[in-house]
MOPAC internal coordinates of N, CA, C and O (Angstrom, degrees):
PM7 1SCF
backbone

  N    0.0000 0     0.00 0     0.00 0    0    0    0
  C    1.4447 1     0.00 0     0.00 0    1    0    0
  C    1.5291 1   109.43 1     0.00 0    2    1    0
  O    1.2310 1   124.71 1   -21.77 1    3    2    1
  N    1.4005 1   108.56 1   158.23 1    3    2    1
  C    1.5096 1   106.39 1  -173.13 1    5    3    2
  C    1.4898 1   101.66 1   -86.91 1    6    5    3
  O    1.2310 1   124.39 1    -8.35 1    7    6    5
  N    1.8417 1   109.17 1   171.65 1    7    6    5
  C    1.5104 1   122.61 1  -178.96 1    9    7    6
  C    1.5708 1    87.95 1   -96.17 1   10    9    7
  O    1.2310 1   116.96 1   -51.17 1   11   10    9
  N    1.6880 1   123.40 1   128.83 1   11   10    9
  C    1.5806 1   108.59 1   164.40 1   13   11   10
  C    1.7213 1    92.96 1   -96.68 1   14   13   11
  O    1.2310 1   121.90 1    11.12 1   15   14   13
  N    1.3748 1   113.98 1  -168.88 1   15   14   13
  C    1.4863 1   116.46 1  -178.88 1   17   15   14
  C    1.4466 1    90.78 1  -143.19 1   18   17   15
  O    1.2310 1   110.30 1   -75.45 1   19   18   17
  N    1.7625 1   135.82 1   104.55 1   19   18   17
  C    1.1473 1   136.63 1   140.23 1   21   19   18
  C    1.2401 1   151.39 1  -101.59 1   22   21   19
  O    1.2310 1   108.46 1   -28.41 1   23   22   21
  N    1.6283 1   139.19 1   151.59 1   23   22   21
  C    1.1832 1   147.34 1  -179.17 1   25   23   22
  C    1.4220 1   127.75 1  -108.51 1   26   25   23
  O    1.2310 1   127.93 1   -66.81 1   27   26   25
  N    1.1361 1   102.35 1   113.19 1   27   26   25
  C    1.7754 1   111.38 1  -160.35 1   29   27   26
  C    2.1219 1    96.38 1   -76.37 1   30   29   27
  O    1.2310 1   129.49 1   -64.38 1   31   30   29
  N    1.1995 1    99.31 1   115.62 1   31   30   29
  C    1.3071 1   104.04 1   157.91 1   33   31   30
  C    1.6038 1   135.22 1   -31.18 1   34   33   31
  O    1.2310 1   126.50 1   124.51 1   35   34   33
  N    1.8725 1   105.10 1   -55.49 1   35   34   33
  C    1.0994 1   113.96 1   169.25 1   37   35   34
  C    1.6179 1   128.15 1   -49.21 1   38   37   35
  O    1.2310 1   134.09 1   107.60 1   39   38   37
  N    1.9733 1    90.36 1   -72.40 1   39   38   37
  C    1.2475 1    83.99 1  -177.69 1   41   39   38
  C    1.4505 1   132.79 1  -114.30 1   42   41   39
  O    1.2310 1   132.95 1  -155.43 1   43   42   41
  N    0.9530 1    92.59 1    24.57 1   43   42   41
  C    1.4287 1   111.22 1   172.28 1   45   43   42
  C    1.5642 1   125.02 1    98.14 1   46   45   43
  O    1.2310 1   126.47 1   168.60 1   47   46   45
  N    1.4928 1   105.17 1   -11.40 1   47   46   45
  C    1.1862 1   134.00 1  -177.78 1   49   47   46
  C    1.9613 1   119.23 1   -27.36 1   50   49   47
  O    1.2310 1   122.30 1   -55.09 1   51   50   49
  N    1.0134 1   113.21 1   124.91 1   51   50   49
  C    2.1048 1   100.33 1  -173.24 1   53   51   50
  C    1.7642 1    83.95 1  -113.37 1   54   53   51
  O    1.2310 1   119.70 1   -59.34 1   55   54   53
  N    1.4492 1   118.17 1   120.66 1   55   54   53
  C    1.4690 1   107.63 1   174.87 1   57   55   54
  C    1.6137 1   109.51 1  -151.29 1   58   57   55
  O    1.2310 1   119.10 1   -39.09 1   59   58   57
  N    1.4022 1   119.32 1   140.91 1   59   58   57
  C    1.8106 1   123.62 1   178.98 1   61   59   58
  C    1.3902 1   111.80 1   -95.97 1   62   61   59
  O    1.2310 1   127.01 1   -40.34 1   63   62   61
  N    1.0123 1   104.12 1   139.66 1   63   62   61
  C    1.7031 1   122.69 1  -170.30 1   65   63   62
  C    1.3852 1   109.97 1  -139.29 1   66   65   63
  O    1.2310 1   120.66 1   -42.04 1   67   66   65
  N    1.4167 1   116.34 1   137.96 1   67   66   65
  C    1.4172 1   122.53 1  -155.58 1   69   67   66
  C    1.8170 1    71.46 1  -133.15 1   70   69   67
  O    1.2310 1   129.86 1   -64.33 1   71   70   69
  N    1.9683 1    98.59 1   115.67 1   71   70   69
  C    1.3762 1   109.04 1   148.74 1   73   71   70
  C    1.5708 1   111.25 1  -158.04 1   74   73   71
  O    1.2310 1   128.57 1    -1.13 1   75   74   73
  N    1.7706 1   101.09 1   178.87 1   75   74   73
  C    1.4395 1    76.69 1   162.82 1   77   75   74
  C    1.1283 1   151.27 1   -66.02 1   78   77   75
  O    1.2310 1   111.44 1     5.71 1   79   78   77
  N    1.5385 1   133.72 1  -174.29 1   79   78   77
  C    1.6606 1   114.39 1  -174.01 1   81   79   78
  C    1.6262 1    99.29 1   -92.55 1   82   81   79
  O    1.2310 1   110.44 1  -173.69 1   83   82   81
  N    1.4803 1   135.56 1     6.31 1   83   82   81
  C    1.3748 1   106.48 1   165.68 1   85   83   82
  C    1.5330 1    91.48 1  -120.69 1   86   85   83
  O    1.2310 1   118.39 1  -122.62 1   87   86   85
  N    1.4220 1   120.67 1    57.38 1   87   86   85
  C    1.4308 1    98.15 1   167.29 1   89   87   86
  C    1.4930 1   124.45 1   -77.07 1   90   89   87
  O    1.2310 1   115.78 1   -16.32 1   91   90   89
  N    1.4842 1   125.61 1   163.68 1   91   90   89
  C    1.5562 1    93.75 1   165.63 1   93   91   90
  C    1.5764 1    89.66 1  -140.14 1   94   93   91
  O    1.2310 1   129.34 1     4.50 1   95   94   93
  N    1.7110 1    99.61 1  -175.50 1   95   94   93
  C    1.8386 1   101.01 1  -174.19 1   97   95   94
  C    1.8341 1    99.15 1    84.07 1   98   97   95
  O    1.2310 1   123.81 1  -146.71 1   99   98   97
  N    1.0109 1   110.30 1    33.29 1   99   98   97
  C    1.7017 1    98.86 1   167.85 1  101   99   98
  C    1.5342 1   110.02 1   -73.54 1  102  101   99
  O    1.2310 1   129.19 1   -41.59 1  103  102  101
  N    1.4346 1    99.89 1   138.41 1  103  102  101
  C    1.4987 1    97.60 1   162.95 1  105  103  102
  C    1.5532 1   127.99 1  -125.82 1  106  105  103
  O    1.2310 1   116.99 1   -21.61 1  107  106  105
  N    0.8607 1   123.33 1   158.39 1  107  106  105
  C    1.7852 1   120.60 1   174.82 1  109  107  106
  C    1.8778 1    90.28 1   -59.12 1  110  109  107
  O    1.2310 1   142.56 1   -35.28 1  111  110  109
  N    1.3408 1    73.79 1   144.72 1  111  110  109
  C    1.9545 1    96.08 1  -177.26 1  113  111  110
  C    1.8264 1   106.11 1   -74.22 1  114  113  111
  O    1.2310 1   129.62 1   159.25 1  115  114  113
  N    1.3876 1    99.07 1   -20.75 1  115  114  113
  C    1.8464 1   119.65 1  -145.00 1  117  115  114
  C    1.7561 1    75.52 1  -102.40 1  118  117  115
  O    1.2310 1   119.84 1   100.63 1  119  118  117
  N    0.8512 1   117.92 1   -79.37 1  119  118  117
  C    1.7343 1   118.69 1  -134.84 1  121  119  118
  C    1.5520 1    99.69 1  -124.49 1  122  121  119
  O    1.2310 1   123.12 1   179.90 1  123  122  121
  N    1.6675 1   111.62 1    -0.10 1  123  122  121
  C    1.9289 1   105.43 1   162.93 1  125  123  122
  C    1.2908 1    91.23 1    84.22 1  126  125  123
  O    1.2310 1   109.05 1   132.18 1  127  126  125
  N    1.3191 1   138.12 1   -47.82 1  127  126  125
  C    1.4258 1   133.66 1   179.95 1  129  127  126
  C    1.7621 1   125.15 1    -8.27 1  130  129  127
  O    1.2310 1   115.47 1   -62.02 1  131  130  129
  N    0.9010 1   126.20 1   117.98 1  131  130  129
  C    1.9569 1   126.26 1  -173.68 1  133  131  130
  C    1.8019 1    85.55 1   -94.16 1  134  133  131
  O    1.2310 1   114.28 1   168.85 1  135  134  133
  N    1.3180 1   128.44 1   -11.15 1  135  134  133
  C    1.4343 1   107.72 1  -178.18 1  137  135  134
  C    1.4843 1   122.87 1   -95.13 1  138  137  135
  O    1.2310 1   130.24 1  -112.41 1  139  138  137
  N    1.3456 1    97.87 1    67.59 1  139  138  137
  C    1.8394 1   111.18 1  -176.00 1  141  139  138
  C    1.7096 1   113.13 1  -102.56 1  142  141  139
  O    1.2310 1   115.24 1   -29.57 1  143  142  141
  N    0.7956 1   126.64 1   150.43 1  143  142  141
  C    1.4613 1   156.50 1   140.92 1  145  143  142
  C    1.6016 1   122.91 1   -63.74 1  146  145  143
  O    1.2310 1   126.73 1   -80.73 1  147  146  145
  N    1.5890 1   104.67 1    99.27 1  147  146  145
  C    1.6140 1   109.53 1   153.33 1  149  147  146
  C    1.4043 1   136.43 1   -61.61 1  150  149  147
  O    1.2310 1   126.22 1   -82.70 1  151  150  149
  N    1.3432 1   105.64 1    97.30 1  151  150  149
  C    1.9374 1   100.00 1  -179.43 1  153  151  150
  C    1.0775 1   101.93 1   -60.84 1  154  153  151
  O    1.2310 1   129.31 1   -14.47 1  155  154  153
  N    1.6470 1    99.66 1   165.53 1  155  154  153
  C    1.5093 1   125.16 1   152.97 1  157  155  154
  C    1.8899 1   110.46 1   -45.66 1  158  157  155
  O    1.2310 1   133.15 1   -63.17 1  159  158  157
  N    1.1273 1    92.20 1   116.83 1  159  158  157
  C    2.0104 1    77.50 1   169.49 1  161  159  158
  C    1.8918 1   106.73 1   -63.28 1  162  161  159
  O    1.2310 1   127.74 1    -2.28 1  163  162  161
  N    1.2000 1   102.70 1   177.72 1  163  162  161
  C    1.5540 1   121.49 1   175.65 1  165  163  162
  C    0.8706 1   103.12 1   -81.42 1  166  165  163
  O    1.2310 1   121.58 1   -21.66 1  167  166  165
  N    1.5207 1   114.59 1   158.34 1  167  166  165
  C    1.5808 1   117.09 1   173.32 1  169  167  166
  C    1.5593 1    97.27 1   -87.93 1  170  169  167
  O    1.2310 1   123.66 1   -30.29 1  171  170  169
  N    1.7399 1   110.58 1   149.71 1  171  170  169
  C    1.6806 1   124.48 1   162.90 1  173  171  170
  C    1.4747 1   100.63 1   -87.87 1  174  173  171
  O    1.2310 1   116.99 1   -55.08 1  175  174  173
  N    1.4853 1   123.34 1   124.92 1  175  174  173
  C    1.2662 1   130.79 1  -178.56 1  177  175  174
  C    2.2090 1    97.67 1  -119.68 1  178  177  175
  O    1.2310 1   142.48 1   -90.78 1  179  178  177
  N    1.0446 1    73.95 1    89.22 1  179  178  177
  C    1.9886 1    91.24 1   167.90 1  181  179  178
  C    1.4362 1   105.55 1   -83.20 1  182  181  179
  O    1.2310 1   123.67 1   -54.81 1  183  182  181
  N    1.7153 1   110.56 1   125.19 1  183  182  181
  C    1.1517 1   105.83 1  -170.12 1  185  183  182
  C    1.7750 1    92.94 1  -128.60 1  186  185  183
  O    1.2310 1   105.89 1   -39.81 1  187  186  185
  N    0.9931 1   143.79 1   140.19 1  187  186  185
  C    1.6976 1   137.02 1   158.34 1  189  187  186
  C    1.3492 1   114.52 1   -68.44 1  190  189  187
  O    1.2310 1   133.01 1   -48.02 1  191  190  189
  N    1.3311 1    92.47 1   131.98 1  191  190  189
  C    1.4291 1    90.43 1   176.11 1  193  191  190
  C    1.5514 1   111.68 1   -75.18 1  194  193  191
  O    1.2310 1    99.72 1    41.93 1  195  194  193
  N    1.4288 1   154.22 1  -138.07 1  195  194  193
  C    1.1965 1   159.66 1   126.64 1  197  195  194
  C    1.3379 1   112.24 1  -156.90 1  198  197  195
  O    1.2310 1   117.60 1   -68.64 1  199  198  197
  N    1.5585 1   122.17 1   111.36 1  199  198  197
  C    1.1156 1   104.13 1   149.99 1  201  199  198
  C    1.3164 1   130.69 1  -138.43 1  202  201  199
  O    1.2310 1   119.20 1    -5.57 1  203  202  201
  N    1.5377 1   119.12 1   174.43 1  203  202  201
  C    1.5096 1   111.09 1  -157.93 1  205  203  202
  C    1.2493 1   115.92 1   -83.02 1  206  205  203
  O    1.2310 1   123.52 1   -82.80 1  207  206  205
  N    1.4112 1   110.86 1    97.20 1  207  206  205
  C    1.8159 1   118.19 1  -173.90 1  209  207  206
  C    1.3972 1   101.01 1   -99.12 1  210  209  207
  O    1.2310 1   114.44 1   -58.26 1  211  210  209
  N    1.1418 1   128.14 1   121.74 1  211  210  209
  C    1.4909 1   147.65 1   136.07 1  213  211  210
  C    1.7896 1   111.10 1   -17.90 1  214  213  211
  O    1.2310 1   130.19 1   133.29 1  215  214  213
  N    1.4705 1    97.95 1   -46.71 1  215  214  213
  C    1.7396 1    94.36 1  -163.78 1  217  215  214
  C    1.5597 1   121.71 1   -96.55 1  218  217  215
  O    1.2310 1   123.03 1   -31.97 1  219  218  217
  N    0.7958 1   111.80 1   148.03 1  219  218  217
  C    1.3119 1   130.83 1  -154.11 1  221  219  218
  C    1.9516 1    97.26 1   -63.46 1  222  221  219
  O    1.2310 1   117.36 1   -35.90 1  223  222  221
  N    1.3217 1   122.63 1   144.10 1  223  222  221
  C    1.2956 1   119.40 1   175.46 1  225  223  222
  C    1.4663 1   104.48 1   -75.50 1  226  225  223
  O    1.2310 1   121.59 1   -69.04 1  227  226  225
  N    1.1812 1   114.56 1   110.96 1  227  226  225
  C    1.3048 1   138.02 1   172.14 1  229  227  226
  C    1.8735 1   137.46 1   109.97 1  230  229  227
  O    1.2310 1   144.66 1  -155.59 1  231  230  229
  N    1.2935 1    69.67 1    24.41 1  231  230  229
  C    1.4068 1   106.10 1  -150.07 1  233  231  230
  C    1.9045 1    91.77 1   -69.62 1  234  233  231
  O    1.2310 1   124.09 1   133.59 1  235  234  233
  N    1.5773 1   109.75 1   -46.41 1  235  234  233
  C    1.2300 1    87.19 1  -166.17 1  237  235  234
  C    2.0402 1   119.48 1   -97.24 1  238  237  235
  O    1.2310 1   129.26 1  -167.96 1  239  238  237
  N    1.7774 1    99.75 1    12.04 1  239  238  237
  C    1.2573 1   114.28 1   162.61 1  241  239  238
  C    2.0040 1    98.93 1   -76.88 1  242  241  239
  O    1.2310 1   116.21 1   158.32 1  243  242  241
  N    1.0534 1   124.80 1   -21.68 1  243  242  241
  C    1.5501 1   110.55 1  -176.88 1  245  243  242
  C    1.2003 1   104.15 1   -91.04 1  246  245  243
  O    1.2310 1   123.50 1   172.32 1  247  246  245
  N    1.0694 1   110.89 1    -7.68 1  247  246  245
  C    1.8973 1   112.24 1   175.69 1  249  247  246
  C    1.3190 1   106.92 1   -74.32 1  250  249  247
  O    1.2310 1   129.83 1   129.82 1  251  250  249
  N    1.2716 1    98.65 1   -50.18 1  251  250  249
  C    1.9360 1   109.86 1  -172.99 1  253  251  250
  C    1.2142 1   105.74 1   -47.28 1  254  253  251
  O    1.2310 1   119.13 1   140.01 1  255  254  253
  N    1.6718 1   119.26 1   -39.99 1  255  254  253
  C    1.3544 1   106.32 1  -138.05 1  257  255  254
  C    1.9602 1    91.42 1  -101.48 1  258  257  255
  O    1.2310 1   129.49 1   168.79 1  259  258  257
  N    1.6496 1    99.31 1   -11.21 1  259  258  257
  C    1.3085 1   105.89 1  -177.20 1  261  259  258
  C    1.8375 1   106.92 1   -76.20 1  262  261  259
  O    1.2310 1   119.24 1   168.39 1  263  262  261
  N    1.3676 1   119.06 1   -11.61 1  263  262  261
  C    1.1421 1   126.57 1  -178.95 1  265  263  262
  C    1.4289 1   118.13 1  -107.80 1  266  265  263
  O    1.2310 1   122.91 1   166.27 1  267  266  265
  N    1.6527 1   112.03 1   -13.73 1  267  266  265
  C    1.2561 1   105.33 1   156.47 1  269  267  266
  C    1.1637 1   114.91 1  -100.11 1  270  269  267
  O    1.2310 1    96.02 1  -154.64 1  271  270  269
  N    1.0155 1   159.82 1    25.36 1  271  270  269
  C    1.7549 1   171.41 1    53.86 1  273  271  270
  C    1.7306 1   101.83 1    25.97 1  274  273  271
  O    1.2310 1   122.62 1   127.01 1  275  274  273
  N    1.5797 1   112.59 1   -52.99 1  275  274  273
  C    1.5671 1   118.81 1  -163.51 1  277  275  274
  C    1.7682 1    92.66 1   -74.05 1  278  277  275
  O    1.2310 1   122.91 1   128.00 1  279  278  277
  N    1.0071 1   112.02 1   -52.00 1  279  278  277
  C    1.6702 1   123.68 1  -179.34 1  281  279  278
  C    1.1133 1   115.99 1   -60.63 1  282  281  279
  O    1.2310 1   107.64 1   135.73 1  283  282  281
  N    1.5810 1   140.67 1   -44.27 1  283  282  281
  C    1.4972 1   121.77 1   141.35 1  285  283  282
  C    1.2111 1   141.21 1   -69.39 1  286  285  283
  O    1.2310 1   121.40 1  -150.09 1  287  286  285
  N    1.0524 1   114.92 1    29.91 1  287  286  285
  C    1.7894 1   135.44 1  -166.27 1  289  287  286
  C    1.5974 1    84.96 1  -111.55 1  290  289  287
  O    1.2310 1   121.49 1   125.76 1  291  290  289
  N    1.2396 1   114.76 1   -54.24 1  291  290  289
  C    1.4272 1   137.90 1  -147.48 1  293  291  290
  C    1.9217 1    96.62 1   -74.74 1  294  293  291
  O    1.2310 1   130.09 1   121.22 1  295  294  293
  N    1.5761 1    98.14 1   -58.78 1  295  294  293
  C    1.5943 1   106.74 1  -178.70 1  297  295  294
  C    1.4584 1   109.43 1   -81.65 1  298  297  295
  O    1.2310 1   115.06 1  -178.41 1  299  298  297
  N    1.2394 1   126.98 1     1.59 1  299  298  297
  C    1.9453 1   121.85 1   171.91 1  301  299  298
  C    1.5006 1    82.37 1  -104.79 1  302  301  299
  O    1.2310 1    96.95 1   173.61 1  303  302  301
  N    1.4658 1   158.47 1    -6.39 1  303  302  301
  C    1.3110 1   126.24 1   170.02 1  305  303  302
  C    1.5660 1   103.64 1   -87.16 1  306  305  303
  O    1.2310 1   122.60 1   133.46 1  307  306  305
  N    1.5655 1   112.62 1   -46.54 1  307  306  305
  C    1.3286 1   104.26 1   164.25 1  309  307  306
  C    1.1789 1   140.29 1   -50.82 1  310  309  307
  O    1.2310 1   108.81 1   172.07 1  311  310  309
  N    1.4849 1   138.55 1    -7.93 1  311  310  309
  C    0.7105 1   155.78 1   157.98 1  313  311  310
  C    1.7341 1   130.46 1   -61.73 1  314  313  311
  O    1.2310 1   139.42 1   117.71 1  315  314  313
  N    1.4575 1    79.94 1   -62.29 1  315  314  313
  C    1.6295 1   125.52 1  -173.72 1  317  315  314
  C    2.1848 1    87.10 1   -49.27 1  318  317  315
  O    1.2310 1   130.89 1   136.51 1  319  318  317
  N    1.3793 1    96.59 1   -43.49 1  319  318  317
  C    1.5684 1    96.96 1  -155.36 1  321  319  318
  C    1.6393 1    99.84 1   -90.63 1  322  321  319
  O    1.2310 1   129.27 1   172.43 1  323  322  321
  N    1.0970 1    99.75 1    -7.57 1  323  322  321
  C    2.1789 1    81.96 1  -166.03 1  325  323  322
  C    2.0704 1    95.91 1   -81.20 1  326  325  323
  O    1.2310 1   146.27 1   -14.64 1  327  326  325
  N    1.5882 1    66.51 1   165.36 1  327  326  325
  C    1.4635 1    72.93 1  -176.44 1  329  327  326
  C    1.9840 1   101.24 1  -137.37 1  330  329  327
  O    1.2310 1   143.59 1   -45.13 1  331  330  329
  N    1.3981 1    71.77 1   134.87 1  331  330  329
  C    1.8359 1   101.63 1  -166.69 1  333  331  330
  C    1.3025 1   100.39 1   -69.40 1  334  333  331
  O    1.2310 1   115.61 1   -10.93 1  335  334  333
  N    1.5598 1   125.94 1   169.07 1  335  334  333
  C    1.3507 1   130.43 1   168.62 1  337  335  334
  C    1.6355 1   116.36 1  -129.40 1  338  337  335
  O    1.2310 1   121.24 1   -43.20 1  339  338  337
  N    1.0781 1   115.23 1   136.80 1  339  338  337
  C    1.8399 1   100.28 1   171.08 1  341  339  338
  C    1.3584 1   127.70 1   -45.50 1  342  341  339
  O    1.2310 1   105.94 1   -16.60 1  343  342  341
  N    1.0170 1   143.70 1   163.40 1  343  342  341
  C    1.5437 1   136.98 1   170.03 1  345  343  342
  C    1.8106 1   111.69 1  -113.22 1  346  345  343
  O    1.2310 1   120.10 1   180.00 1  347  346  345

């Protein structure tokens, strides 16, 4: 749900309210008041970050998978070698 941003007439109140967009019956949070004012929302300012990485995009999902590769290499020799007994 969205943040609205309102101002209660009465008491002067500045307050954010997360509802739906056709709610109706708003009231001041402060004084119950229905005689409020919808601000302008704020602007969202998205900025990119950038920074100068050396490594390759994806670089450290091929690591993972190069280290879980080393770890079943590791548990099929162990495996590979035990030796079972009759019961």
């Amino acid at each position: 749900m969205p943040l609205y941003n309102y101002t209660c007439s009465d008491c002067g109140e500045v307050f954010d309210l997360r509802h739906p967009y056709a709610e109706k019956n708003i009231q001041c949070v402060v004084c119950k008041s229905e005689n409020i004012k919808k601000n302008l929302s704020k602007v969202l300012r998205v900025t990119k970050k950038c920074y100068n990485n050396k490594e390759k995009v994806g670089s450290k999902v091929v690591e993972a998978i190069e280290d879980g590769r080393e770890e079943l290499k590791k548990y099929k020799n162990i495996q590979k070698n035990k030796v079972y007994g009759k019961k």
